[in-house]
C-alpha positions as CSV (number, residue, x, y, z in Angstrom):
1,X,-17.3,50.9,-53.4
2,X,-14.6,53.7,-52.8
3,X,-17.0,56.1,-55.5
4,X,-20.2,55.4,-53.7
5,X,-18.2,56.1,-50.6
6,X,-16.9,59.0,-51.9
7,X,-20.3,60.4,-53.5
8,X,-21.8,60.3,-50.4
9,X,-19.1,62.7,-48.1
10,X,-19.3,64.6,-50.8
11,X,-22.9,65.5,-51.0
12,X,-22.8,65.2,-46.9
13,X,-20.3,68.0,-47.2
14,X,-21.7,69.6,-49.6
15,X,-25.3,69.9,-47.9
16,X,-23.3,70.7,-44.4
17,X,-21.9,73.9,-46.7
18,X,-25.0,75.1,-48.4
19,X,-26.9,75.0,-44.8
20,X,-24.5,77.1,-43.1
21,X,-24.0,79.3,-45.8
22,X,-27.8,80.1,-45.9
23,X,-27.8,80.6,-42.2
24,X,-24.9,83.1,-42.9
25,X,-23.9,83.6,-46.1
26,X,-20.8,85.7,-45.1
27,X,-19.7,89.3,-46.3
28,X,-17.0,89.8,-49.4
29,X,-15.6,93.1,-50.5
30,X,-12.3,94.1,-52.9
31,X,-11.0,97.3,-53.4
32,X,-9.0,98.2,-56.7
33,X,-8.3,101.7,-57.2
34,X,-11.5,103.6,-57.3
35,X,-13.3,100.0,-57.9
36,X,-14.7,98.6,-54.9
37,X,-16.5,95.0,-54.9
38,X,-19.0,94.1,-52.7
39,X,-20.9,90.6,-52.7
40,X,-21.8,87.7,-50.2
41,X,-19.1,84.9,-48.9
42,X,-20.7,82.3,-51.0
43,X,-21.1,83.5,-54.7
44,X,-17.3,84.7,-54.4
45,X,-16.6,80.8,-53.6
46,X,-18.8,79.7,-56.1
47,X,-17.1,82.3,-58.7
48,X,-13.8,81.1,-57.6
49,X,-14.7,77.5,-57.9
50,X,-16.3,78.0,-61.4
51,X,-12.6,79.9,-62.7
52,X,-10.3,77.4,-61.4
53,X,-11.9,74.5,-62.9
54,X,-12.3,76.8,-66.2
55,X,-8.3,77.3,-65.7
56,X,-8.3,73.4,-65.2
57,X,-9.9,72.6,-68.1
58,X,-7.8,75.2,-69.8
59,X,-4.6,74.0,-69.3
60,X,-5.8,70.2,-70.3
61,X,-6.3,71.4,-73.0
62,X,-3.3,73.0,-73.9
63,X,-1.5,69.7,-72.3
64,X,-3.5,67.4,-74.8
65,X,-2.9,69.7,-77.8
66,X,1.1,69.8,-77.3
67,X,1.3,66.4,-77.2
68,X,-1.3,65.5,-79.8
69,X,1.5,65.1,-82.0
70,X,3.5,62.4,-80.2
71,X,0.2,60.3,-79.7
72,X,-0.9,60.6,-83.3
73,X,2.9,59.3,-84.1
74,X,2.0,56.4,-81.4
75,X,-1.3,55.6,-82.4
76,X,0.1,55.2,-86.0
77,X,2.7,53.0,-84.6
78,X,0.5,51.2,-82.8
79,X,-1.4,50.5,-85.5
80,X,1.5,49.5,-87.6
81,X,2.3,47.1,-85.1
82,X,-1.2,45.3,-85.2
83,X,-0.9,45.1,-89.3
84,X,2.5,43.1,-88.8
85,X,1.1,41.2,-86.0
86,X,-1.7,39.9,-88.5
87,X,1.0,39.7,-91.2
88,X,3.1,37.4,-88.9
89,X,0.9,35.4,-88.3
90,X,-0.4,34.6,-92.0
91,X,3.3,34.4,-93.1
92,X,3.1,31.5,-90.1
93,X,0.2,30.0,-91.8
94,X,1.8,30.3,-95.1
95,X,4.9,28.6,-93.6
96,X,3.1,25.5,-92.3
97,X,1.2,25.3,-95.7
98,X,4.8,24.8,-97.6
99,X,3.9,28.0,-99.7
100,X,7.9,28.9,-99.5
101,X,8.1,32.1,-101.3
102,X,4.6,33.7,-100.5
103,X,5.8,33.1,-96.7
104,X,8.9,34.7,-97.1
105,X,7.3,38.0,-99.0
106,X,4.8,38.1,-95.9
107,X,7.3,37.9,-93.4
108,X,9.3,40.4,-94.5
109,X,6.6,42.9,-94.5
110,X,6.0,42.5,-91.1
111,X,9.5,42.6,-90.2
112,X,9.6,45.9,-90.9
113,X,7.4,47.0,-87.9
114,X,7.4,44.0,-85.9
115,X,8.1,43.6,-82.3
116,X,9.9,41.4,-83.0
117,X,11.7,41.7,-85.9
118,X,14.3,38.9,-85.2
119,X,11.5,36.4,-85.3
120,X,10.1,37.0,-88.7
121,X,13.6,37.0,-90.2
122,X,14.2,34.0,-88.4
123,X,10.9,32.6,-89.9
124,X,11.9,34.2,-93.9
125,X,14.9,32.9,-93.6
126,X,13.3,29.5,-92.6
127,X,11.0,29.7,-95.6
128,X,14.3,30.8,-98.0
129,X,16.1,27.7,-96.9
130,X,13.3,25.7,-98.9
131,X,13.5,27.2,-102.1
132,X,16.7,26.3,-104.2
133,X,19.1,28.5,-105.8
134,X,18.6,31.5,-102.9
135,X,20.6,30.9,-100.5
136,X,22.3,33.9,-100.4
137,X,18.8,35.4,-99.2
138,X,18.7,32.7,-96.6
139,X,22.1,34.0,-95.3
140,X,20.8,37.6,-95.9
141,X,17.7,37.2,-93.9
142,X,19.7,35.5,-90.8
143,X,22.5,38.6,-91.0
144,X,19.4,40.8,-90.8
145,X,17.9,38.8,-87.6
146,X,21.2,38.7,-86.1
147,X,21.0,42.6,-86.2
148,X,17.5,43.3,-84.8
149,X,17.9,44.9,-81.0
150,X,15.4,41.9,-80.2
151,X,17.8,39.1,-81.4
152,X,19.0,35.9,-79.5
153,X,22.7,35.4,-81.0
154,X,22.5,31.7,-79.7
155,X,18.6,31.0,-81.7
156,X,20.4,32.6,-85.1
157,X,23.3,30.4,-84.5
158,X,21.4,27.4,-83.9
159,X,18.9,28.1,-86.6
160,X,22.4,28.4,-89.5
161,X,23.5,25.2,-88.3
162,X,20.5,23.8,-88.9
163,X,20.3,24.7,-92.1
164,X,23.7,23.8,-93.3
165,X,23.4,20.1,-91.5
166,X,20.2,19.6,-93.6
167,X,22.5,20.4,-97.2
168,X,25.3,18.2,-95.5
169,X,27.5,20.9,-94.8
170,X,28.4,19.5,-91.4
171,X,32.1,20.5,-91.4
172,X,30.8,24.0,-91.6
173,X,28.4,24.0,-89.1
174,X,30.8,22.2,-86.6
175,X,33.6,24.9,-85.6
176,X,30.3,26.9,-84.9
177,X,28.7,24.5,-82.9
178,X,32.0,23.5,-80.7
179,X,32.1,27.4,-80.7
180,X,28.7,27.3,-79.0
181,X,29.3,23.9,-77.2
182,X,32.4,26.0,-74.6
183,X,30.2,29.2,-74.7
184,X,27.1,27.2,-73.6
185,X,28.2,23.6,-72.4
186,X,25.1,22.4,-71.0
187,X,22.7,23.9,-73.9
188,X,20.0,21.2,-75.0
189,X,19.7,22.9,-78.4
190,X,23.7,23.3,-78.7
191,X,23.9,19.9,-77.6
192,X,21.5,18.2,-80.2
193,X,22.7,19.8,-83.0
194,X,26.6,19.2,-82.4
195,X,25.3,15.4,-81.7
196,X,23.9,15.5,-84.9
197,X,26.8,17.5,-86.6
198,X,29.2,14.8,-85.2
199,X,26.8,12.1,-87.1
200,X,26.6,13.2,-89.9
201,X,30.5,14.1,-90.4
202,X,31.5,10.9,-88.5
203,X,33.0,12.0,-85.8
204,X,32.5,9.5,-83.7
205,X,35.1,9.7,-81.0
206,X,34.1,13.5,-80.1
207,X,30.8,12.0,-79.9
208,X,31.2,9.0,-77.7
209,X,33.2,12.1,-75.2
210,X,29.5,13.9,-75.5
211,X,27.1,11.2,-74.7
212,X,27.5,11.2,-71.2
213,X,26.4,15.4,-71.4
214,X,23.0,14.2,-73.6
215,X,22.4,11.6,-71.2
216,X,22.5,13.8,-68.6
217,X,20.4,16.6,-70.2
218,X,18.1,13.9,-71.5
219,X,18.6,15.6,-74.9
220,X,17.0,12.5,-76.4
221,X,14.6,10.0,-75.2
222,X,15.7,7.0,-73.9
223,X,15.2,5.0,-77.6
224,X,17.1,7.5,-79.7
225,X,19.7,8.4,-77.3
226,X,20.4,3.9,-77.1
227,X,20.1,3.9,-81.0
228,X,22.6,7.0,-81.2
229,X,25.0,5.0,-78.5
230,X,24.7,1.9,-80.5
231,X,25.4,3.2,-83.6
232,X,28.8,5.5,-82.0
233,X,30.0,2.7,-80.6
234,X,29.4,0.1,-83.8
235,X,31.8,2.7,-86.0
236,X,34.2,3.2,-83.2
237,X,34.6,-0.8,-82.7
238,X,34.8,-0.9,-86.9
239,X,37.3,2.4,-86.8
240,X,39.6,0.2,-84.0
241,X,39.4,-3.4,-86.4
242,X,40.5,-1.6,-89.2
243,X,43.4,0.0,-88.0
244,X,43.9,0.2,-84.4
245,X,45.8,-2.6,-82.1
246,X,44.6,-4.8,-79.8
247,X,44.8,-2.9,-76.9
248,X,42.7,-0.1,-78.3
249,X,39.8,-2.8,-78.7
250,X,39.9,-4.2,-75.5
251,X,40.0,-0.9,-74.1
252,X,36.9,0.1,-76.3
253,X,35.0,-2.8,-75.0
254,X,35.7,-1.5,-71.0
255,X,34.4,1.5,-72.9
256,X,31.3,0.0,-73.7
257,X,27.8,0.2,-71.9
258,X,26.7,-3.0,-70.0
259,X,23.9,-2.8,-72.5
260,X,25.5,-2.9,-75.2
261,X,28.2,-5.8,-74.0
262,X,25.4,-7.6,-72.7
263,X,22.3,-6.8,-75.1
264,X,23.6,-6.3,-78.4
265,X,24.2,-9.2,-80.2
266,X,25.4,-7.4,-83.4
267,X,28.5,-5.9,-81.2
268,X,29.1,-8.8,-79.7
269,X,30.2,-10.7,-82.8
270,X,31.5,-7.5,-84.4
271,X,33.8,-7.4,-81.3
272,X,34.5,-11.2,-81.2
273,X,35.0,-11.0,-85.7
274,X,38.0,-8.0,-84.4
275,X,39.6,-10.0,-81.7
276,X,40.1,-12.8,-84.5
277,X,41.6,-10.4,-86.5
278,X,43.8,-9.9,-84.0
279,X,44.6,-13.3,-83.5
280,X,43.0,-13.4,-79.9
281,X,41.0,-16.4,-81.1
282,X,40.8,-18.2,-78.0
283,X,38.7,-15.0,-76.6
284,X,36.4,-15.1,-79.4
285,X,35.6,-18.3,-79.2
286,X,35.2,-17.5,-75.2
287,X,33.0,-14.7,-75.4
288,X,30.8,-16.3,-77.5
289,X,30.5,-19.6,-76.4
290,X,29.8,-17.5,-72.8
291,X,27.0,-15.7,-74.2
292,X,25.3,-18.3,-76.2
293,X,25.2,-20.2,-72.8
294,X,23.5,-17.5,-70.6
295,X,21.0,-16.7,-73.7
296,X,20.2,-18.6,-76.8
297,X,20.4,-16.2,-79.8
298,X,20.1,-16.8,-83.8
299,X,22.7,-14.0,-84.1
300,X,25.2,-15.3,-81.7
301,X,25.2,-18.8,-83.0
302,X,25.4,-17.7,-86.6
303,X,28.5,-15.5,-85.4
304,X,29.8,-18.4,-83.9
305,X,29.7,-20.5,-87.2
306,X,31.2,-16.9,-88.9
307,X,34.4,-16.5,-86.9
308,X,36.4,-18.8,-89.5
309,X,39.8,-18.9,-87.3
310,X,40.5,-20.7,-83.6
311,X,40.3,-24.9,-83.3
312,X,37.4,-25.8,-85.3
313,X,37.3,-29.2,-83.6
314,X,36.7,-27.9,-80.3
315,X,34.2,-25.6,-82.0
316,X,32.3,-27.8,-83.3
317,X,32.3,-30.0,-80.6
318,X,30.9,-27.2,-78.7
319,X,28.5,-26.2,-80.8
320,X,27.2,-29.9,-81.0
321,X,26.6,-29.8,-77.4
322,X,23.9,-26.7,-78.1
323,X,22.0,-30.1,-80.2
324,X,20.3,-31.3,-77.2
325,X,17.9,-28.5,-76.8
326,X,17.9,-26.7,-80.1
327,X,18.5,-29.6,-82.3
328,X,15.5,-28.2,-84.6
329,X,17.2,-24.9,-85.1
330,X,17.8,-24.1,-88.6
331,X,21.0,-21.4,-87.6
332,X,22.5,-24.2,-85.3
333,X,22.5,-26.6,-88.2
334,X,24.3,-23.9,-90.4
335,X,26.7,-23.0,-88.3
336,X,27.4,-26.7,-87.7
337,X,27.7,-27.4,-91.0
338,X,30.0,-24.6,-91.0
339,X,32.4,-25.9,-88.5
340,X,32.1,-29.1,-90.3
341,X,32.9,-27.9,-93.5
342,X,36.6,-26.3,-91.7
343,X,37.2,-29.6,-89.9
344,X,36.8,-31.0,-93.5
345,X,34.2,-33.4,-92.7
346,X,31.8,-33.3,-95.4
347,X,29.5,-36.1,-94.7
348,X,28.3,-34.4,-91.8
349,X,28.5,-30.8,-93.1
350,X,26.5,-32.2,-95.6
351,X,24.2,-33.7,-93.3
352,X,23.7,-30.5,-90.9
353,X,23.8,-28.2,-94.2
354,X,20.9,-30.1,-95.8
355,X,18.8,-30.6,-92.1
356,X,18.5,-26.5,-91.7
357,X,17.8,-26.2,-95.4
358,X,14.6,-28.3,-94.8
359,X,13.6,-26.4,-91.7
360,X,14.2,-22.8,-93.1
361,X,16.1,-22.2,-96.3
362,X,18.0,-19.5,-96.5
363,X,20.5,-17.8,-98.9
364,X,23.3,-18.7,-96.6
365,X,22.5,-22.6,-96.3
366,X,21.9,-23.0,-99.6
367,X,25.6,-21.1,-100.9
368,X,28.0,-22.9,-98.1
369,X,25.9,-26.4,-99.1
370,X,26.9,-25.9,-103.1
371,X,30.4,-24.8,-102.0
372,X,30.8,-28.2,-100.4
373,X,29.6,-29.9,-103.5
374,X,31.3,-27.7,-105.7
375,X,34.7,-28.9,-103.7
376,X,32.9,-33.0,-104.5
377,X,32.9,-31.8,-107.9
378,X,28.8,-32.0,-108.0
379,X,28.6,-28.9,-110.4
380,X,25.2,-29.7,-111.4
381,X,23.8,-30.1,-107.8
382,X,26.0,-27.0,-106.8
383,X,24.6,-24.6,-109.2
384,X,21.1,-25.7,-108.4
385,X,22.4,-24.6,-104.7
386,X,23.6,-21.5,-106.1
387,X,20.7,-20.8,-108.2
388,X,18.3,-21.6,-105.3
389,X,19.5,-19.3,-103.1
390,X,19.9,-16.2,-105.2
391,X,15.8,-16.8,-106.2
392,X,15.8,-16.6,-101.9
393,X,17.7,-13.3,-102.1
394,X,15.5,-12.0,-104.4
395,X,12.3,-13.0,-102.8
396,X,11.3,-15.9,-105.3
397,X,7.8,-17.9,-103.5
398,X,8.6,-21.2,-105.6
399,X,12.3,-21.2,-103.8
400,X,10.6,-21.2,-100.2
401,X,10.9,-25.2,-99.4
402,X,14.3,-25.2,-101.5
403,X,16.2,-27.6,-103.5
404,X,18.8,-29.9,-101.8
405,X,19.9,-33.3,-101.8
406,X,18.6,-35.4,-98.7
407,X,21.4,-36.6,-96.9
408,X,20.8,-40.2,-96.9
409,X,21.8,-40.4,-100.5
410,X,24.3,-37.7,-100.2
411,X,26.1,-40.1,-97.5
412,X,25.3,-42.9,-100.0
413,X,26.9,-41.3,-102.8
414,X,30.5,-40.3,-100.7
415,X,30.4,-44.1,-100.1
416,X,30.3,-45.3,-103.9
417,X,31.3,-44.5,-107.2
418,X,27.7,-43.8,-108.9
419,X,27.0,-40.8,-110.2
420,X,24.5,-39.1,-108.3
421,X,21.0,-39.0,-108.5
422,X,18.5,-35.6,-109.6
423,X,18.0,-33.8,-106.6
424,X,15.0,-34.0,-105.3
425,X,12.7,-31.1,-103.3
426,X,13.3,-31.3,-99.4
427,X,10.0,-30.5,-97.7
């Protein structure tokens, strides 16, 4: 709109001009010396208009011809910079297609008139890491991307830690890592990777002091970050049993999420196994008892059976009080005969052994039932037990009804001399 605009003033000028100059086209003259010029107003404007844009031309000229040089240089670059653009990108493709070493041959042609040069070193070195015996071009290749004027120290750093966490060199990644933790404290990237640094080298203290930061930074999602939780806490709660006091455990359990306190059975009869082996049996006993009363679990009860220490009477007593309304569960029935077997009533161990055999045998049942009859001196019927429920660990389908003694002529046979009769299949 501006050029149409434009055309038209000037033609409106320009016909304005050319009608007053044929009205009066004016009167020139120049004297030199004994020269003297003499010509109309309007051919010395149209000679004057006709040099200066010869002049103008001119000196483009001379303007594009000195600096034909530079723009040669920058076309050249330029087109430099396209080859290693396309060279990037197939070293990218080559990358994605696992073809290690042709990626990394790629790559570093283009990094040598790259952009961004950093980047395909970055992506060599990546390619390097997968090949074996070259690591020392690896390292080479991330020197070199550390170098370029383009480079992010904190993506090299990130990038070498990477690598040395995936060959299990975690202890050498870690003082980089914490180096990059105070430097950059609330860094997803630094964070995930000294998570996984602390993982993989154990260090599970530091880690349980980070979790709050990945929480907060939703480094994870919400089922890693609760497996990664579970797991800290799990080897700090094992770390504290083995050799830590009880103090230390019960303040590990303040420590603890609600979750996991609440929600995981697994650390609740870890915790519960530690405070027996601190002799706290009485708050064992508590906590589980408790729990197994606001929700019926498989793992609690068996836990309850497993603690081995504490009044067993009173155990089992409690435990039989669970028979009303899960009478029919196979883990209640082992851990009762469980408690029965440490109150050293066998007739009912016996009796509870053999019931949750016939429900659901299982490996455990069947090795606690030919301990008891191993302790009657039934060596036969104890090492069909025995041999029973290794053919359950091993996934044997002929051992899935088992082999037991029903417990009417068990009870018959603790009454009377006899021998006993052949076992016979429970169904």
């Amino acid at each position: 709109m501006k050029l149409l605009i434009g055309i038209i003033v000037t033609l409106f000028v320009s016909v304005w001009m050319a009608l007053a100059l044929r009205q009066d086209p004016g009167y020139a003259m120049f004297s030199i010396g004994q020269w003297t010029v003499e010509t109309s107003f309007a051919f010395l404007m149209l000679v004057l208009i006709a040099l200066f844009v010869g002049f103008y031309f001119l000196v483009r000229l001379a303007i594009r011809l000195w600096h034909t040089p530079s723009q040669t240089l920058a076309a050249h670059q330029r087109r430099l910079q396209r080859k290693a653009r396309r060279l990037f990108n197939l070293g990218s493709r080559q990358l994605a297609a696992g073809q290690w070493a042709a990626a990394e041959k790629t790559l570093l042609k283009s990094a040598a008139h790259s952009e961004t040069p950093a980047l395909d070193y970055l992506s060599a070195a990546r390619a390097t890491h997968h090949l074996s015996d070259v690591k020392w071009r690896r390292d080479l290749h991330l020197r070199k991307a550390e170098e370029s004027p383009d480079a992010d120290k904190l993506t090299v750093q990130l990038t070498r830690v990477e690598f040395l966490l995936e060959d299990q060199q975690a202890e050498q990644a870690r003082p980089i890592l914490e180096s990059l933790h105070t430097l950059n404290p609330r860094h997803p990237g630094v964070l995930l990777w000294l998570a996984r640094c602390y993982r993989q080298s154990g260090a599970w203290e530091p880690l349980q002091q980070l979790l709050p930061e990945l929480q907060k930074q939703k480094v994870f999602g919400p089922e890693s970050f609760a497996e990664i939780q579970r797991e800290t806490y799990h080897a700090l709660l094992q770390g504290v049993a083995a050799g830590g006091s009880l103090e230390k455990l019960r303040a590990l359990w303040k420590q603890a999420p609600a979750p996991l306190r609440e929600g995981d059975e697994a650390f609740l009869v870890a915790y519960a196994t530690a405070l027996c082996e601190f002799d706290a049996f009485d708050d064992a006993e508590t906590l589980l008892r408790e729990a197994i009363n606001r929700r019926w679990n498989v793992k609690l009860v068996v836990g309850y059976g497993m603690l081995g220490r504490g009044n067993a009477a009173a155990q089992l007593a409690a435990a039989e009080g669970w028979l009303t309304q899960h009478g029919d569960d196979p883990h209640l029935l082992l851990t009762l005969g469980r408690l029965a077997k440490r109150c050293q009533q066998t007739a009912k161990a016996r009796n509870y052994l053999e019931r949750s055999i016939q429900i659901m045998p299982m490996p455990d049942a069947y090795q606690e039932l030919g301990e008891l009859l191993e302790s009657l001196h039934e060596l036969t019927h104890a090492g069909q037990c025995f041999h029973a429920g290794l053919r359950l660990l091993v996934g044997k389908p002929q051992e899935q009804q088992g082999v037991t003694l029903p417990a009417a002529e068990a009870a018959q046979q603790l009454q009377g001399p006899n021998p006993p009769p052949a076992p016979a299949a429970a169904s």
